[in-house]
C-alpha positions in Angstrom: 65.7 180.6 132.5 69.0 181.9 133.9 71.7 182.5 131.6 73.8 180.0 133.5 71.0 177.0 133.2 70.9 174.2 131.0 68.2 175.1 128.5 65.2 172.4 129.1 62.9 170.9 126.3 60.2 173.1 127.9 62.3 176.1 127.3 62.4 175.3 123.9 58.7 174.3 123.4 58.1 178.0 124.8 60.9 179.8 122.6 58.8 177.8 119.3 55.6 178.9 120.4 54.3 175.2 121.0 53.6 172.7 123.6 56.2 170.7 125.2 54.4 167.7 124.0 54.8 168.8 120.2 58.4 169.4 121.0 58.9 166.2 122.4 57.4 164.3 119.4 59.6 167.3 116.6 62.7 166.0 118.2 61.7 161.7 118.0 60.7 161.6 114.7 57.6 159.6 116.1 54.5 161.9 115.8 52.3 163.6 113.5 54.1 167.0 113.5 54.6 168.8 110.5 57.9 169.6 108.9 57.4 173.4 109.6 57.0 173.0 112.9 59.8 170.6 113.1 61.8 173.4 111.9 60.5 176.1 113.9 61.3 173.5 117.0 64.4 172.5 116.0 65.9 176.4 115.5 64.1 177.3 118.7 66.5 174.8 120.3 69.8 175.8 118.0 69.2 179.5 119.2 69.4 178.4 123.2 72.1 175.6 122.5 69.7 172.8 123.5 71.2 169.5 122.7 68.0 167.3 122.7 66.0 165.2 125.0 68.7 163.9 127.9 69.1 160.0 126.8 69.1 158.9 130.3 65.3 159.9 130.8 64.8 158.2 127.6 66.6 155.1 128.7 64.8 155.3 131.8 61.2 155.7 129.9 62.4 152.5 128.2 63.4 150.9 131.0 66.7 150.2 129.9 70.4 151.4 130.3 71.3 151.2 126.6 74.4 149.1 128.2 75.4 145.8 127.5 78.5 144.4 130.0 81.2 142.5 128.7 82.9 140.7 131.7 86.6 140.1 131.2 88.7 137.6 133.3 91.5 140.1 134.2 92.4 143.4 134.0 91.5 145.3 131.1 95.2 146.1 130.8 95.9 142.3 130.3 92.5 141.8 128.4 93.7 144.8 125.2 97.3 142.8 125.1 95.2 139.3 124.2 94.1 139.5 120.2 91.6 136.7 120.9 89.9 139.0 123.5 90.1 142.5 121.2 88.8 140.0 118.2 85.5 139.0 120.3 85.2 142.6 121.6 85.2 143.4 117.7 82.3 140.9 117.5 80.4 141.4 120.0 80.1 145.0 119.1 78.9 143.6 115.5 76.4 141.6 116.8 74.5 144.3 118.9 74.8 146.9 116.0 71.0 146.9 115.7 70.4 147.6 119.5 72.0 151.1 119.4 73.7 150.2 122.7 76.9 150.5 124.1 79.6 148.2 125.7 80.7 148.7 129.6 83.8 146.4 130.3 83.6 145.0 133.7 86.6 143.1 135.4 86.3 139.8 136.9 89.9 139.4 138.6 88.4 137.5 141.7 90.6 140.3 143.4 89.1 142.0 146.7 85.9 144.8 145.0 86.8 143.9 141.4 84.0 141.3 141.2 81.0 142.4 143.6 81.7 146.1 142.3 81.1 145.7 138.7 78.4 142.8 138.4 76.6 143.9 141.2 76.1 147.5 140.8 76.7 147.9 137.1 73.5 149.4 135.4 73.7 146.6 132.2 71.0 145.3 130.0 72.3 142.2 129.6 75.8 140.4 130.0 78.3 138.7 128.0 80.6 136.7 130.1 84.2 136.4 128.1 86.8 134.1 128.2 87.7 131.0 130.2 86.7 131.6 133.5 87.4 129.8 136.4 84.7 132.6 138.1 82.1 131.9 135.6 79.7 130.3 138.1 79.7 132.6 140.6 79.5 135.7 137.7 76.3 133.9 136.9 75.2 133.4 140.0 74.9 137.4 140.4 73.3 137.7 137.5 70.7 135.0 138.1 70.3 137.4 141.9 69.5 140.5 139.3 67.6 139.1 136.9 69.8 139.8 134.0 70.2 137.7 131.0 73.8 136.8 129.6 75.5 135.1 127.4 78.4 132.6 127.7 81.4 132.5 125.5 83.2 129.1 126.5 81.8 127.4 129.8 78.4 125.7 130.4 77.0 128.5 133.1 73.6 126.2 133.4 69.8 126.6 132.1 68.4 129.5 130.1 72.0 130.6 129.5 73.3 130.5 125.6 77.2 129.3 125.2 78.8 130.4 121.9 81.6 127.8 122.7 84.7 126.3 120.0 85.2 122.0 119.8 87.7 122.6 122.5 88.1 118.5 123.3 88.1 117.9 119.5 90.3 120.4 118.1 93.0 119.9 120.5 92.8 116.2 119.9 93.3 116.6 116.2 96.5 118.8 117.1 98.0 116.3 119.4 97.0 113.5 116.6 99.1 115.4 114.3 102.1 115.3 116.8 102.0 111.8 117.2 101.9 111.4 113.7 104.7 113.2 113.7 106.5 110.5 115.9 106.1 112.4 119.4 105.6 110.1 122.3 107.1 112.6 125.3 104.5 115.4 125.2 103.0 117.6 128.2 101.1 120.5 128.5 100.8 123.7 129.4 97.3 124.6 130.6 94.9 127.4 131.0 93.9 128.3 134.9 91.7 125.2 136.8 90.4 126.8 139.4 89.1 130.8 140.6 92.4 131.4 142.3 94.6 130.8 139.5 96.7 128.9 140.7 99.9 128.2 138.5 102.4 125.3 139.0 102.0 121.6 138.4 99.4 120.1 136.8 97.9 117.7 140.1 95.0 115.4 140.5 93.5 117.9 142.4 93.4 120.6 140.7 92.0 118.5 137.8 89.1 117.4 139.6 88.3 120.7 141.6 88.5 122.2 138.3 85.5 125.0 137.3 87.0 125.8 133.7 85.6 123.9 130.8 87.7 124.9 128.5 91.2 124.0 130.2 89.5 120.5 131.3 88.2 119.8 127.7 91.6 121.1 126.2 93.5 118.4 128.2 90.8 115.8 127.7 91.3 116.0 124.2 95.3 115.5 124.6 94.9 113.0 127.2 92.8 111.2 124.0 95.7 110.5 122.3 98.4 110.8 125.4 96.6 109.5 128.1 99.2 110.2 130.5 100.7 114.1 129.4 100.8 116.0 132.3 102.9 119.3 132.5 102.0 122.5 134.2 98.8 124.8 135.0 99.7 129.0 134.0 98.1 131.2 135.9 96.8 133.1 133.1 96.7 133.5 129.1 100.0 135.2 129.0 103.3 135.0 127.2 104.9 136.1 131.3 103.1 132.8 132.6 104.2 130.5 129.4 107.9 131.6 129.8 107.4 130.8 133.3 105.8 127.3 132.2 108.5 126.5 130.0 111.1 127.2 132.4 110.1 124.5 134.7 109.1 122.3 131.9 112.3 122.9 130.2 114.8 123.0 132.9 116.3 119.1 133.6 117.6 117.9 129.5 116.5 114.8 131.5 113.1 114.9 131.7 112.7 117.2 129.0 109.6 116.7 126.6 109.7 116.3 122.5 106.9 118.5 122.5 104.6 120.9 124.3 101.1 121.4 124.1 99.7 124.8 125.1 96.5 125.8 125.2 96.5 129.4 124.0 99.1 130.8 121.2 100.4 133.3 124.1 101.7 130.3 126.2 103.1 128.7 123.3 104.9 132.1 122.5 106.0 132.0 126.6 107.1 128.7 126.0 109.2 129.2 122.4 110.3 131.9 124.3 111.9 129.6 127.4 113.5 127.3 124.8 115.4 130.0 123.3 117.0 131.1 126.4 117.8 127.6 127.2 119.1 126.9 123.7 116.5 124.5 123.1 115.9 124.4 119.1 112.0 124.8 117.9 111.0 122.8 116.7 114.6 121.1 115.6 114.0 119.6 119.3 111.3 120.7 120.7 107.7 121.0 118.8 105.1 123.7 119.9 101.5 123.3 119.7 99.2 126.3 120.8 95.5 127.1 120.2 93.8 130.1 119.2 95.1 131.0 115.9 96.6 135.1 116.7 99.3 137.2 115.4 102.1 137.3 118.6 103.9 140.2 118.2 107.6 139.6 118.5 107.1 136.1 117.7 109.2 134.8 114.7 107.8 131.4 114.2 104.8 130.9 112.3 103.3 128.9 115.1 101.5 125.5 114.8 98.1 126.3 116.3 94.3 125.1 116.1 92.8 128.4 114.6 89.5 129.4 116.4 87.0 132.0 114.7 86.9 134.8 118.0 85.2 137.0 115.7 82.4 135.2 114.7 81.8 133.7 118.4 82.3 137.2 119.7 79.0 138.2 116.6 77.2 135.1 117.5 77.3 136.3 121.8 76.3 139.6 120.3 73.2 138.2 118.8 72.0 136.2 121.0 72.3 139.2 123.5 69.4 140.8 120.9 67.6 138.3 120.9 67.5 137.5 124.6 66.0 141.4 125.1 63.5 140.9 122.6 61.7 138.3 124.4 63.5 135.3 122.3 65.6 132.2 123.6 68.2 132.1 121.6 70.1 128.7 120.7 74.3 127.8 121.8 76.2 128.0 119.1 79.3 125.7 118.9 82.0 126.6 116.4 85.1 124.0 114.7 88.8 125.1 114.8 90.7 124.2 112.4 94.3 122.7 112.6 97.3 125.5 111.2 100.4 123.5 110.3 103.6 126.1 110.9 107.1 126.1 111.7 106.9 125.3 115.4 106.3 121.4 114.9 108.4 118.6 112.6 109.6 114.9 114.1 111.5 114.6 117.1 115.2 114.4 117.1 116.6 110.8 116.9 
């Protein structure tokens, strides 16, 4: 060995006077080797700065990456300034505690290499597929091409697949009950992306019924439950920039101006607080806001009206099923209930 080389386990095995075998099983912990020669091994390697056996050969051995993949819907940029995404990140990593592996963030912008780069190539155990997708079906269509399980949170992405999903339909029904209870009649919405462009702007037949998101067609189904005719407009992403730009156009003509919006994430209903200011628009003196997740906005002042959805516990549940999906189980979907948070952003329209 040259002074320059990386000492090997062989080296080691030489320097203790053993075989390479013995060495092997001193530094796993898995063999009948006695604690002297454990020892003698173990300062054999402390003397030429040997590390231990190179993980990669043991993940290889194993044949496994020790990788899960997480796939996020935008950049992971936009991904860290969403709580609901750093809260399921949280629990994800909680549910795979007992695997010993670690999380590889992949991107799934639908942007030109962002997609094919990371699901394609990415040397992953097994997938979770986060947030509310527009892409998912084709994300799981690669996957299905590799052979690698995943997980789901929100979306149905077909057989053999868990979904750790919220009552979407359900809870946002209850929220726009409550708003009629209030005495609201002139609602609309603000809604998460239909379709894998993203395209933003009014909220159109077509867009309904080309739509490949689940969770923005079963958000409005449940307000259409008790306003069957709300429209309003489609953001291009879950964003406080694309509620403000929501609200805007929603906001603009004091002539067709709603009583209340419904938005389905607590950063549109932020954007959208945040277009009323500007325009002068009291909230919720004269205009109530209704958003979904249940997160802490950062420079918002309100204590927002919101459905409250448990991100860390779906995030633990995705986690789990992940472990049990690589030890040979088939794990069951998991639905969670939101619960309705009554704040300062909704209260009867104005006379």
């Amino acid at each position: 060995m040259t002074e320059t080389a990386r000492p090997t386990l062989a080296d080691v095995a030489a320097r203790a006077g053993v075989s390479a075998s013995t060495a092997s099983l001193a530094f796993s912990g898995s063999g009948p080797v006695s604690d002297a020669t454990k020892q003698k091994v173990h300062a054999a390697a402390a003397e030429l700065g040997y590390a231990g056996p190179d993980p990669r050969a043991q993940s290889l051995r194993r044949g496994r990456s020790g990788i899960v993949g997480v796939v996020l819907e935008e950049r992971v940029r936009a991904a860290f300034l969403d709580p609901v995404k750093i809260q399921m990140l949280d629990g994800i990593t909680e549910g795979i505690g007992s695997l010993g592996a670690g999380l590889l963030l992949l991107t799934d912008t639908g942007e030109a290499g962002g997609h094919a780069v990371g699901i394609e190539s990415a040397p992953v155990d097994a997938v979770v597929l986060v947030g509310c997708s527009p892409r998912l079906g084709q994300s799981v269509e690669v996957l299905r091409r590799r052979g690698i399980p995943a997980v789901a949170i929100e979306g149905d992405a077909g057989d053999g697949i868990p979904k750790i999903s919220i009552d979407n339909r359900e809870a946002t029904r209850r929220g726009a009950e409550y708003l009629r209870e209030l005495g609201h009649a002139d609602v609309q919405v603000v809604t998460l992306p239909f379709d894998p462009a993203r395209t933003r702007g009014p909220l159109t037949p077509e867009l309904e019924h080309g739509s490949a998101s689940d969770t923005a067609s079963e958000r409005l189904a449940g307000a259409r439950d008790v306003f069957p005719h709300v429209t309003g407009r489609v953001a291009g992403a879950s964003s406080i920039e694309e509620g403000l730009e929501a609200g805007r156009a929603l906001l603009a003509d004091p002539a067709r101006r709603p009583t209340a919006v419904i938005a389905q994430s607590d950063l549109l209903a932020a954007g959208v607080i945040q277009a009323a200011d500007e325009l002068g628009i009291a909230v919720p003196a004269e205009l109530s806001v209704l958003g979904f997740d249940g997160i802490r906005v950062d420079g918002l002042q309100h204590d927002l009206t919101t459905l409250v959805q448990p991100s860390v516990a779906k995030g633990r549940a995705a986690g789990e099923a992940v472990v049990s999906l690589l030890a040979g189980d088939s794990p069951r979907s998991v639905c969670f209930t939101s619960v309705l948070h009554v704040g300062d952003t909704t209260a009867p329209p104005r006379a």
